[in-house]
C-alpha positions in Angstrom: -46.4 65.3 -81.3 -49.7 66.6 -82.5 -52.1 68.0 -79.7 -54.6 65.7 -80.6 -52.1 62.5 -80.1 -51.4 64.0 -76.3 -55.0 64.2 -75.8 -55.6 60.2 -76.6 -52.4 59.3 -74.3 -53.6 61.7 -71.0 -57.6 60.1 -71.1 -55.4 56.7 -71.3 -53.1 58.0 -68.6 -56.0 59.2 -66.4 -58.2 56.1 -67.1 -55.6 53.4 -66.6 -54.6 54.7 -63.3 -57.5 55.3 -62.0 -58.3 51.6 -62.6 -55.4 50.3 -61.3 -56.1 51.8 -58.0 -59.5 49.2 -57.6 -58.7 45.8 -56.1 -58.7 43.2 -58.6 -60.0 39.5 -57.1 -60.2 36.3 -58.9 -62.1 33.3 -57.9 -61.3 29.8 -59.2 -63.9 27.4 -60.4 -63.3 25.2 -56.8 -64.0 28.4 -54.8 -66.9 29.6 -57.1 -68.4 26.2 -56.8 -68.3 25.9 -53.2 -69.9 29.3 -52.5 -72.7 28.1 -54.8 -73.2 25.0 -53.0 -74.2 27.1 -49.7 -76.2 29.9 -51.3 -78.1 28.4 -54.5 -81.7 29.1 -54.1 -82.6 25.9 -56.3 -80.3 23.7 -54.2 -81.4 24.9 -51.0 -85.3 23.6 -52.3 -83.5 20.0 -53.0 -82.1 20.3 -50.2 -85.1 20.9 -48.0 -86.7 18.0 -50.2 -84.1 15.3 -49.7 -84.5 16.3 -45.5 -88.2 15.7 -46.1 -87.8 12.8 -48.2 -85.2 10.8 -45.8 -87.8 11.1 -43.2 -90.1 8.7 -45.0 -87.6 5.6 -43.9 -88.7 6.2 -40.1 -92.3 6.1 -41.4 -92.0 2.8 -43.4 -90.8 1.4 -40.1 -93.7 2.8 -37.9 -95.9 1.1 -40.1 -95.7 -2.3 -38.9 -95.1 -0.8 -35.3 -97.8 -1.6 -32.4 -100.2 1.3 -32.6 -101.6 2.6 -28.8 -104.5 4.9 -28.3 -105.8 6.1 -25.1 -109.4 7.6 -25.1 -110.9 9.7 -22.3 -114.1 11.0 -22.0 -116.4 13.6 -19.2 -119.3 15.2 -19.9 -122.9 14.9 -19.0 -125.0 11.7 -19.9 -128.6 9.7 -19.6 -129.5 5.7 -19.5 -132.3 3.7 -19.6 -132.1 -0.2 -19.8 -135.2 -2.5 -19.2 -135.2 -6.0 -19.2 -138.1 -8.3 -19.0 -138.5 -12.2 -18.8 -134.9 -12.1 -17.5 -134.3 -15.1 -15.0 -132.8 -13.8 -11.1 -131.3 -16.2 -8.8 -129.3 -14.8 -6.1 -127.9 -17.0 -2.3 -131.2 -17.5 0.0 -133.3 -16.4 -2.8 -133.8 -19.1 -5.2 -134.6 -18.8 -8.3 -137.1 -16.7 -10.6 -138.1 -16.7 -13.8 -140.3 -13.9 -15.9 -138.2 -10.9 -13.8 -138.6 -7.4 -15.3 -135.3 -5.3 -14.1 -134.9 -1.8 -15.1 -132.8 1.5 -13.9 -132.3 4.9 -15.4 -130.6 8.1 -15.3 -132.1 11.0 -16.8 -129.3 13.6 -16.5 -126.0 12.3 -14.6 -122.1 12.9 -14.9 -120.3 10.2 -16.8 -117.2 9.2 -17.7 -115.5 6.8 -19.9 -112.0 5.6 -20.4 -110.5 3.2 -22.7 -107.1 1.9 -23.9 -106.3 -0.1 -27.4 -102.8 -1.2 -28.5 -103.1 -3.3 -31.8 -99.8 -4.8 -33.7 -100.6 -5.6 -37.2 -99.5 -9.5 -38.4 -100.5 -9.6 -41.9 -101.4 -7.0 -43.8 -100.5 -6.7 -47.8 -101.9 -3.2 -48.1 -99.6 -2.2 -45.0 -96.5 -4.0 -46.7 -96.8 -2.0 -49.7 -96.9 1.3 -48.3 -94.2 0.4 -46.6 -92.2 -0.7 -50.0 -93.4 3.0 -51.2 -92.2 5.0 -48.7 -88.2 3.4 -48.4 -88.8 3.9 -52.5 -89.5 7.4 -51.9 -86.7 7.9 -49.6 -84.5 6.3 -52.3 -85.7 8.7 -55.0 -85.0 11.7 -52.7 -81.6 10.5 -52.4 -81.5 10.4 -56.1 -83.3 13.5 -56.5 -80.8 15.2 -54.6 -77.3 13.8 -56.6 -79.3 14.9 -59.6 -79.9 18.8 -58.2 -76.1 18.7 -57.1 -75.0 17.8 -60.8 -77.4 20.3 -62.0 -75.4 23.1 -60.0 -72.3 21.5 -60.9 -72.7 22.6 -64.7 -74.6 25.8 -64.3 -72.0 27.1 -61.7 -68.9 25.6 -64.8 -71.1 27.2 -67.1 -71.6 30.6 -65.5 -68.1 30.6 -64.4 -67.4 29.8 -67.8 -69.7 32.7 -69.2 -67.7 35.1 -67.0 -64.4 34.1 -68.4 -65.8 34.0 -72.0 -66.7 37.6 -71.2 -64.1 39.0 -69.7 -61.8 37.4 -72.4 -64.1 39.3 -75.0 -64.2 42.4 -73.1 -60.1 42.4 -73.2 -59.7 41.5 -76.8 -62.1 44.3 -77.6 -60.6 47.1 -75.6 -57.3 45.8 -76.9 -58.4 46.1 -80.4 -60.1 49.6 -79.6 -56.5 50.9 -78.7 -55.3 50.1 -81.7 -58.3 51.6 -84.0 -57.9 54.7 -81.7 -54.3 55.1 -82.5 -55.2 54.3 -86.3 -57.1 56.9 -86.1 -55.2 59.3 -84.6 -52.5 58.4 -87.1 -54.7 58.9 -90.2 -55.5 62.3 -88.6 -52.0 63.3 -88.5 -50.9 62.0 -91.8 -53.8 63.8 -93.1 -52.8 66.9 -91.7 -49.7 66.6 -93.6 -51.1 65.8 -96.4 -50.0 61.7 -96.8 -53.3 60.3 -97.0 -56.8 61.1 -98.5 -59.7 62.3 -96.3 -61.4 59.2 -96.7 -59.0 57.5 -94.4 -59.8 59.5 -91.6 -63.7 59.3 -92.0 -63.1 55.3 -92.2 -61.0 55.2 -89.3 -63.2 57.2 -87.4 -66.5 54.8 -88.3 -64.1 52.1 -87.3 -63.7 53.4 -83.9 -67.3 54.0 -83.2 -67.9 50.5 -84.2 -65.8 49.4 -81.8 -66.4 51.1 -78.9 -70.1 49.9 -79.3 -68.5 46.4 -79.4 -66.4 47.5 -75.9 -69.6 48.9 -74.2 -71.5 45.6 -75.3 -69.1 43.6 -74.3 -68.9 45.1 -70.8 -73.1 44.9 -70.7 -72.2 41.5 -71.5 -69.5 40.8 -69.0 -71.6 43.0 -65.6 -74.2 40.2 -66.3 -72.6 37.2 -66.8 -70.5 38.4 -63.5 -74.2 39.5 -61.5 -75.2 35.8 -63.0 -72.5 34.3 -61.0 -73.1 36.2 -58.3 -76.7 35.8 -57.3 -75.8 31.9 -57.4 -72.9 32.0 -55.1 -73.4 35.4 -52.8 -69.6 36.2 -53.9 -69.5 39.6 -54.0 -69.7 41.1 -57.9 -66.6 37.9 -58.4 -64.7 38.6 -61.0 -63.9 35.2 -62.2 -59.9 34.3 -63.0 -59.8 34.1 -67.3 -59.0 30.8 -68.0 -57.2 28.7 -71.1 -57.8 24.7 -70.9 -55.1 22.7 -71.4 -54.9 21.0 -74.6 -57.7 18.9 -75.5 -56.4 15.4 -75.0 -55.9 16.5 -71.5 -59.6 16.1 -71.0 -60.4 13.3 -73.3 -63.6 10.8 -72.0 -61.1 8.3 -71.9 -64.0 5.3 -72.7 -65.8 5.2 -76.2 -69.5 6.4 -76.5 -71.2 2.8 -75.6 -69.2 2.7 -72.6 -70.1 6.0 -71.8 -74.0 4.9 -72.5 -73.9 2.1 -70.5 -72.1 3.9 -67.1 -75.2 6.6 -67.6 -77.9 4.1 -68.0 -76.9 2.2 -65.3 -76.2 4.9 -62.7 -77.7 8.6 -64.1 -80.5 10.1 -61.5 -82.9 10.1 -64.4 -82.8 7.0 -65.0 -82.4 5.7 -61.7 -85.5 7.8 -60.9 -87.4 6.4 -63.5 -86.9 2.9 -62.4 -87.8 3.6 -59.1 -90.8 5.3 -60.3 -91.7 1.5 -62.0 -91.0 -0.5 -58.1 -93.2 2.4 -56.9 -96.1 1.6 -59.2 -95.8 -2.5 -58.8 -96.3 -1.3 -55.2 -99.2 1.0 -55.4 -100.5 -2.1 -57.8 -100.1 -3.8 -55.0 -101.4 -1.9 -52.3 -104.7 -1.4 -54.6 -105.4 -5.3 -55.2 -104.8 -5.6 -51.4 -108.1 -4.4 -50.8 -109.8 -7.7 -51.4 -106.7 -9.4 -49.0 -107.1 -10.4 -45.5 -105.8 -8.5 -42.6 -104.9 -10.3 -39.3 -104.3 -8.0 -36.1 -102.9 -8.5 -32.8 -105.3 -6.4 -30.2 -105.5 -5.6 -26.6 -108.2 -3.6 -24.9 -109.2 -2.4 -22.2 -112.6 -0.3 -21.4 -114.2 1.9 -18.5 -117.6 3.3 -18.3 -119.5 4.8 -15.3 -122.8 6.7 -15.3 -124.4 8.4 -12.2 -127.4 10.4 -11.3 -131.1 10.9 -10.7 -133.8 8.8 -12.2 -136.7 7.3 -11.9 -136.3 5.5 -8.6 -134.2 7.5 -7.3 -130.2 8.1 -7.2 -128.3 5.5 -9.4 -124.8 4.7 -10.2 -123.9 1.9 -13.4 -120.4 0.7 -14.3 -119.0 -0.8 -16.8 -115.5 -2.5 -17.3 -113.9 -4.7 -20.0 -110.9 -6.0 -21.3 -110.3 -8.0 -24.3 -106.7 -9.3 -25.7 -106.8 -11.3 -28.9 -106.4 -11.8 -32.6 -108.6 -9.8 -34.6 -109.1 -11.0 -38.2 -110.7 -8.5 -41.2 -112.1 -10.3 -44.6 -113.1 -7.7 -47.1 -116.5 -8.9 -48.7 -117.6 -6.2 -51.2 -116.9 -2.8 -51.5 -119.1 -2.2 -54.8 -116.4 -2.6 -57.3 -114.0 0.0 -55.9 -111.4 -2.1 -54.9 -111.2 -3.7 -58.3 -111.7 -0.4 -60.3 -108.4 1.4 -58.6 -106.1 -2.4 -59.3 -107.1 -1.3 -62.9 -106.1 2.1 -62.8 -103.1 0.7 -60.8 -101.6 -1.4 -63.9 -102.8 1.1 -66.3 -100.3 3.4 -63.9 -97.4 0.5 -64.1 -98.0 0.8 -68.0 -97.1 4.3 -68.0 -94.1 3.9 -65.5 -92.8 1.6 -67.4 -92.8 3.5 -70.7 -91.5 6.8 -69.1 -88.3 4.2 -68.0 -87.3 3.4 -71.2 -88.0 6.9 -72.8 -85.7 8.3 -69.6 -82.8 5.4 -70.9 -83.4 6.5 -74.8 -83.4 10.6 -73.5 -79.4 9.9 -71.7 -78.1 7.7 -74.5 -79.0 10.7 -76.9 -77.1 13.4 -74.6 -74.4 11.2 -73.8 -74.3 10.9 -77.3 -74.4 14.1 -78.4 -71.9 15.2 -75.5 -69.6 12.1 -76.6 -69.5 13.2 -80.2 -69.6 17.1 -79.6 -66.2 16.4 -77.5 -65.2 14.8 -80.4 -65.8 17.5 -82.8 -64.6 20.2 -80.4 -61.2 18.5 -80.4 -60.8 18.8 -84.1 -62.8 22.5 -84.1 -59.8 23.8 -81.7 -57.3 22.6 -83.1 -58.7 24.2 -86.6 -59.1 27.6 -84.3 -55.7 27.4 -82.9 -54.3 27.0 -86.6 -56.4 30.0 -87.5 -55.5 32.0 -84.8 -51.7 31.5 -85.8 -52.9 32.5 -89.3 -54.7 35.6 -88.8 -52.1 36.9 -86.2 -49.7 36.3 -89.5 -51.7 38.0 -91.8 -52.4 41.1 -89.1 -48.7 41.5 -89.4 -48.1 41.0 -92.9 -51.0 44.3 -93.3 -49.1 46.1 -90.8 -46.0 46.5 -92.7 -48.2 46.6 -96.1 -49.5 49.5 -94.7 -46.2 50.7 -93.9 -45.3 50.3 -96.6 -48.1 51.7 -99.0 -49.4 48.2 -100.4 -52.0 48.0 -98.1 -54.8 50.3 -97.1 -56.4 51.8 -93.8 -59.5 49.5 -94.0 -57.0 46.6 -95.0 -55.4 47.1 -91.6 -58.7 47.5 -89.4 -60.4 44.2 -91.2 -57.3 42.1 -90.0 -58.1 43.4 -86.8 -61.7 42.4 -86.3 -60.8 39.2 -88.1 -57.9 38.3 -85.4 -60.3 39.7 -82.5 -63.1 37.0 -83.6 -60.3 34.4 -84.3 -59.2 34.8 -80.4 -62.6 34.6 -79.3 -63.9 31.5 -81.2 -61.2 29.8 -79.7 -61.8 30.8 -75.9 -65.1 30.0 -76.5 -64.1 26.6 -78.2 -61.9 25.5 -75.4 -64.4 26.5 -72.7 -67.0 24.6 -74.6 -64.6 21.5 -74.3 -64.6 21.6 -70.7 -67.9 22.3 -70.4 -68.6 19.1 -72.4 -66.5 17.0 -70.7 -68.2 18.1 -67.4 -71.5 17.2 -68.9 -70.4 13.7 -69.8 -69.5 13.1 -66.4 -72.4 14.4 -65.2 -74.7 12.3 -67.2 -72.7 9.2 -65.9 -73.3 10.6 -61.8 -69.4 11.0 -61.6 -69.4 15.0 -61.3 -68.0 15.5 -57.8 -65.8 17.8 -56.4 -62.8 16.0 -56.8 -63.5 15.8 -60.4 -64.0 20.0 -60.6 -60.4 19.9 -59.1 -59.2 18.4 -61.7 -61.1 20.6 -64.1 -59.9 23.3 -62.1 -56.2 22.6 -61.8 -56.5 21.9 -65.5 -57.0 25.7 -66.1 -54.3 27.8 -66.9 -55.0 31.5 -65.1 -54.3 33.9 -67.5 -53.4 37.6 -65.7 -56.8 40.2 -64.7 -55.7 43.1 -66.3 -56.5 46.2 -64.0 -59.5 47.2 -67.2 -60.5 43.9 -66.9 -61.8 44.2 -63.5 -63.3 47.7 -63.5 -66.5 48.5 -62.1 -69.7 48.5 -65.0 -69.8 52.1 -64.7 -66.0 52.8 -65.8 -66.1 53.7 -69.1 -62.6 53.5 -70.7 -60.8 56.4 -72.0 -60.0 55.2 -75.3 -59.4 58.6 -77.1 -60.2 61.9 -76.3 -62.3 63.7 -78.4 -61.4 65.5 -81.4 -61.7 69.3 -82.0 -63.6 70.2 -85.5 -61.9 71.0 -88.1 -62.1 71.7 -91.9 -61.3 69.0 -93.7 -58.7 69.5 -96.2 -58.8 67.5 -99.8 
């Protein structure tokens, strides 16, 4: 054995185990989801907004509550009433007419009190803002399903980002073991004299082409992994590398228009959208109630006393009332206003309206084009898994060529890279599956979690490897270097 060969197996020795020794965790998609649901920043916000939102069903109900107000005022005050011509009859004293009565206070302590309750009866402008805010409480339900489904895919999809990396990150140290020992090989056989110079300085280019592909694939593979990570507060979770199932083990199971139909009757956009239409029929509404009569139910009640020094001396007047009744409000003219905002009202419902229909025609084109991209995906894995089989096949058959002298060195390393992309298109073909099939559903509003079990238990865990989960700053040991030497030819 060559020194050079011992070199490449001691970093290996020494790198492997050092890895080995770090403690390898795997999170499935379940776990990884849950953890997101409590630490997503853009959830929490939706979730703070739906909390806000649902309090809008207490207000539509305190709108057509009795409203009480209790006034109370202290502070320093003057009067002066005259009256003249006024007629005075009092017991004893007859009757007189032409009387001039007058009292005042020029600065005196006064205080006032009074007490309104008023319960509205009718009242159109009051009945819509009541429709608006139990609207708005619906949309923030709504709003919130939507946010949920939102982090439903982009916790599959980091998840999935994660395992697409990691899978990449294997295949390529994988294949940069093998280049390595290529390499070393062509060394030897150079050394004794069985192959051309050339060999070695293509094997070598070989090997630092793919130890940039390693060190990119790791870049790759830390963020995908701090992606995951900021959304769920796992610590750095090194996601369990998965395989779907076969592809009609996550068919739609209902053709494209039913598929339409379910979203367009029940997606959160849409839904949204056609609330957004009852919301502006009821700000119409509200806006043409302004010419509308409003009938109240009031009660009253008043106190006023005012005393001090005045012009004829010390004086003391009260005041008390109390009123309960119907109280009845006829708009007559407000210059136009009223009138002016009922047109930008319908102009309003126009444009509701419109944004409805372009929210249905928006979800029947992505329920489309996740119907049919399932659909394609099927038949672009199945291609995959036949050319996986093919270029494994053909990495052999160059093997022994080699072995044999029909192939060459190059021959050899561009099997390799071809089998590396092969296994990779399909890992990323097979994730994209799931990930449309999770967009479907979500498009319909039936991503839940029972539905990411299924996805879940659906996966097939494929083993960490000890490299797999190292640290970012663990650079493998994939050959030592090489002393210089003169090249012989």
């Amino acid at each position: 054995m060559s020194m050079r060969r011992a070199w490449v197996r001691h970093g290996l020795g020494i790198g492997l185990l050092g890895l080995a020794a770090l403690p390898v965790t795997a999170q499935d998609l379940l776990t990884v989801w849950r953890a997101a649901e409590q630490h997503d920043r853009t959830l929490a916000v939706a979730r703070a907004e739906h909390a806000a939102a649902q309090t809008k069903r207490e207000q539509a109900q305190a709108l057509w509550r009795p409203n009480v107000m209790l006034g109370l005022g202290a502070g320093l005050g003057a009067s002066d009433v005259r009256m003249k011509n006024a007629q005075f009859s009092a017991p004893g004293m007859g009757t007189s007419e032409g009387v001039d009565f007058r009292t005042s206070v020029h600065a005196g302590f006064a205080t006032r009190a009074s007490l309104m309750a008023q319960q509205p009866l009718v009242n159109p402008g009051r009945d819509a803002a009541r429709a608006q805010l139990e609207l708005g409480a619906d949309m923030g339900d709504m709003a919130w399903r939507a946010a949920r489904n939102e982090l439903l895919l982009r916790t599959a999809e980091r998840y999935f980002a994660l395992a697409v990396a990691q899978e990449q990150l294997r295949v390529s140290e994988r294949q940069a073991e093998s280049v390595a020992r290529a390499a070393t090989e062509a060394h030897d056989r150079f050394q004794l004299g069985d192959v051309p110079v050339t060999d070695t300085h293509e094997a070598d280019a070989a090997l630092a082409g793919v130890r940039a592909q390693v060190e990119a694939a790791r870049l790759q593979r830390d963020l995908a992994r701090q992606s995951l990570a900021d959304s769920t507060g796992l610590p750095q979770p090194v996601a369990q590398l998965v395989k779907p199932l076969p592809a009609q083990a996550q068919a739609p199971g209902e053709s494209l228009q039913a598929w339409i139909d379910a979203a367009q009757a029940a997606n959160p956009q849409v839904q949204l959208a056609a609330h957004g239409v009852r919301m502006a029929e009821q700000e119409l509404r509200r806006r043409r109630a302004g010419h509308s009569m409003s009938v109240d139910l009031v009660a009253q009640a008043g106190f006023e006393r005012l005393g001090g020094r005045g012009e004829f001396g010390t004086s003391s007047n009260r005041n008390a009332n109390a009123m309960v009744g119907v109280q009845v409000n006829i708009p007559l003219y407000d210059g136009g206003m009223s009138g002016a905002q009922a047109g930008e009202g319908a102009r309003l419902l126009d444009k509701a309206q419109a944004q409805f229909e372009q929210a249905r025609e928006q979800v029947a084109g992505q329920v489309r084009a996740a119907w049919l991209g399932w659909q394609a995906g099927q038949a672009r894995v199945g291609a995959l898994e036949d050319g996986l089989k093919a270029s494994a096949a053909r990495l052999d058959a160059t093997r022994t060529g080699r072995e044999v002298g029909d192939r060459t060195l190059m021959d050899v390393l561009n099997a390799e890279n071809d089998h590396a992309r092969a296994t990779l298109a399909l890992a990323e073909a097979r994730t994209g599956q799931m990930q449309q099939r999770l967009r479907l559903a979500a498009l319909a509003d039936r991503l839940d979690e029972p539905l990411m079990g299924q996805v879940n238990a659906a996966l097939a865990p494929m083993p960490v490897s000890a490299v797999e989960a190292a640290p970012a700053t663990a650079a493998p040991a994939l050959a030592a270097p090489r002393a210089p030497r003169k090249d012989r030819r």
